[in-house]
C-alpha positions in Angstrom: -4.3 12.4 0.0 -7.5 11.9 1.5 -8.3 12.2 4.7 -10.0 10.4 8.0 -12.7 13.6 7.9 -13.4 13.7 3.6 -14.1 10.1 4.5 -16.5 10.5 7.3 -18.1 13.5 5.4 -18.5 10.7 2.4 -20.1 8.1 4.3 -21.0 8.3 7.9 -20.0 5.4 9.6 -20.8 5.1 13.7 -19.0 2.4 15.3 -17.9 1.5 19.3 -14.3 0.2 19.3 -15.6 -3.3 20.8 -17.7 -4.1 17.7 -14.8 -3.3 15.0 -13.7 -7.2 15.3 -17.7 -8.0 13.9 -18.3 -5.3 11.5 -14.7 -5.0 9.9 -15.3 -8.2 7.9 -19.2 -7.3 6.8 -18.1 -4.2 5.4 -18.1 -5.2 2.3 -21.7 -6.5 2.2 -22.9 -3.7 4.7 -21.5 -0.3 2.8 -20.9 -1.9 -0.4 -17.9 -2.0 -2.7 -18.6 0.8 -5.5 -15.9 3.5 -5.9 -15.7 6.6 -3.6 -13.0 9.1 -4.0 -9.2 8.8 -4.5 -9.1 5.5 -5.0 -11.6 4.4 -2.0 -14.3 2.2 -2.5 -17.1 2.7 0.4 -16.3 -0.8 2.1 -12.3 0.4 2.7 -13.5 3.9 4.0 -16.0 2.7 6.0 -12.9 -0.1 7.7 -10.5 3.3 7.7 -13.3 4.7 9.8 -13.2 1.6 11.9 -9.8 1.6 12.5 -9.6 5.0 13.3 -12.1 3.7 16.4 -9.8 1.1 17.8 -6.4 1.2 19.5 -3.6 1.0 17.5 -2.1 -1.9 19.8 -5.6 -3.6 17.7 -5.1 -3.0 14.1 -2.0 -5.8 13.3 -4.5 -8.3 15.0 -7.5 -6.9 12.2 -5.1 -7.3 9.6 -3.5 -10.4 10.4 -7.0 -12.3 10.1 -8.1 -10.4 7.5 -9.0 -11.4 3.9 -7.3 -9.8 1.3 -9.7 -6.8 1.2 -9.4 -6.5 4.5 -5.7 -6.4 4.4 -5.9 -3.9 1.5 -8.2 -1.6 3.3 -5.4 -1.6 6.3 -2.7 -0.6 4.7 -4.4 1.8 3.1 -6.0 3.3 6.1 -2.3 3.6 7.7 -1.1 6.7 6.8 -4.2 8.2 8.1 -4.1 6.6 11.6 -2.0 7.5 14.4 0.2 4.4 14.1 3.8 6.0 14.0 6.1 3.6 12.9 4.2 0.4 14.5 2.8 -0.8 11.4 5.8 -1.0 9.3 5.8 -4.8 10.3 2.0 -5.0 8.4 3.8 -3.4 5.3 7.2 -6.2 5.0 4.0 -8.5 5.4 2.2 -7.6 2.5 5.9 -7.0 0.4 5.9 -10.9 1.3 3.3 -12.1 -0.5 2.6 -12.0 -4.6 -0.5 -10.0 -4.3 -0.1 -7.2 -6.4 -3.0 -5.1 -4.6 -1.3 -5.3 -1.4 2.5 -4.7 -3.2 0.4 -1.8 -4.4 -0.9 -0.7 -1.1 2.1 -1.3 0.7 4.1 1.4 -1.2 1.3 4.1 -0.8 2.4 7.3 2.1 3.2 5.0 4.9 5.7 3.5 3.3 8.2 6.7 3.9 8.4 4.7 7.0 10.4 2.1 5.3 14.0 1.7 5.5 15.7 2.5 2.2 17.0 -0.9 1.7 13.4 -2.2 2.1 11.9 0.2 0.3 14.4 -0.2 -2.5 13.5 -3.9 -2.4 9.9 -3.6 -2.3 10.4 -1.2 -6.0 11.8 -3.9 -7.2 9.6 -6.4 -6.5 6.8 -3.8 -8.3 8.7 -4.1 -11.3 9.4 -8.0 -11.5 5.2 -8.3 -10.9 4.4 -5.9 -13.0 3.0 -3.7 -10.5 2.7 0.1 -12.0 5.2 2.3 -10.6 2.7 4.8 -10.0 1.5 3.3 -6.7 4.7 3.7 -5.8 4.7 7.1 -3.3 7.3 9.3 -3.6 9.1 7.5 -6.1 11.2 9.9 -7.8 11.9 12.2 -4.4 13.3 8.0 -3.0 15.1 6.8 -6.0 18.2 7.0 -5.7 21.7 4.9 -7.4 21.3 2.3 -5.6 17.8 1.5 -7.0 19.5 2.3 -10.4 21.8 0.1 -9.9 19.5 -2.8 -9.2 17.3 -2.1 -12.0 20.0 -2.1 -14.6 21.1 -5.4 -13.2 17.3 -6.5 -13.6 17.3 -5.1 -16.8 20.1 -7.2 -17.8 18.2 -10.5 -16.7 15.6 -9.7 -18.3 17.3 -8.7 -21.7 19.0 -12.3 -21.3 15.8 -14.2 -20.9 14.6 -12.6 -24.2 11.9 -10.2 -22.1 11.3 -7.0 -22.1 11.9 -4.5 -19.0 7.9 -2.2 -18.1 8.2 1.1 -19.9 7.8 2.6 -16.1 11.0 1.4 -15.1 12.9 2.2 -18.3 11.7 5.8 -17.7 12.7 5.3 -14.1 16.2 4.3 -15.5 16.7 7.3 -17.4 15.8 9.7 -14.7 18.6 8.2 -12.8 20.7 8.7 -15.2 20.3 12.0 -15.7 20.4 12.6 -11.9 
């Protein structure tokens, strides 16, 4: 996983915690969008490095009026801010909505902070959008046959309507099975 200081070694970012609230939105425009490292593009690093300048009591306020890159950049940024477990409410936010980005960030490393039952949930929810189980941290250490038991029902609904189940989730499936 990357990491507040391979970030700031990739793109020196200076910023006083009262100016986040201005420069978090032009981040886009003012470090760019091209791909960084791991995943990053230079406009989320250079919000991860803004965050990392603000209380944490401040970063549920960034991301609740924040566009969808903004949002994204957020929950990606969490695992690497000393948040403990006071964003978890940012994550069931972004499980809310039919984004597939923010499904996708959502389920990166903070989400060990989930409950199982949420996080179970939220797996599910990856499948039935067709989000790639590989954003999906930790899957195989998580799953468990409870989640097996929910995606064989899925897989059942599906089979009725005539569809087919991701190859992801099959595989998924079968690991449970041999667990």
């Amino acid at each position: 996983m990357t990491t507040l200081e391979e970030l700031r070694a990739l793109l020196p970012v200076e910023v006083e915690p009262g100016s986040v609230g201005a420069l978090f939105p032009a981040a886009g425009r003012r470090y760019g969008r091209e791909p960084l490292t791991d995943g990053w593009t230079t406009d989320e690093a250079a919000r991860a490095l803004m965050l990392a300048a603000v209380p944490s009591a401040e970063i549920a306020e960034i991301y609740r009026y924040g566009d969808t890159a903004e949002k994204l950049a957020v929950l990606k940024a969490l695992p690497l801010l000393d948040v403990g477990d006071s964003a978890v409410p940012l994550l069931e936010d972004a499980l809310r909505t039919n984004d597939t980005r923010l499904v996708a960030a959502a389920l990166g490393p903070y989400a060990d902070r989930l409950g199982q039952q949420a996080w179970r949930q939220a797996v599910l929810k990856c499948v039935f959008m067709g989000v790639p189980l590989t954003a999906v941290h930790r899957l195989t250490e998580r799953a468990d046959p409870e989640l097996g038991e929910m995606l064989r029902a899925f897989a059942r609904e599906r089979e009725a309507a005539g569809r087919d189940m991701p190859p992801d989730a099959l595989a998924l499936l079968e690991k449970l099975k041999e667990a």
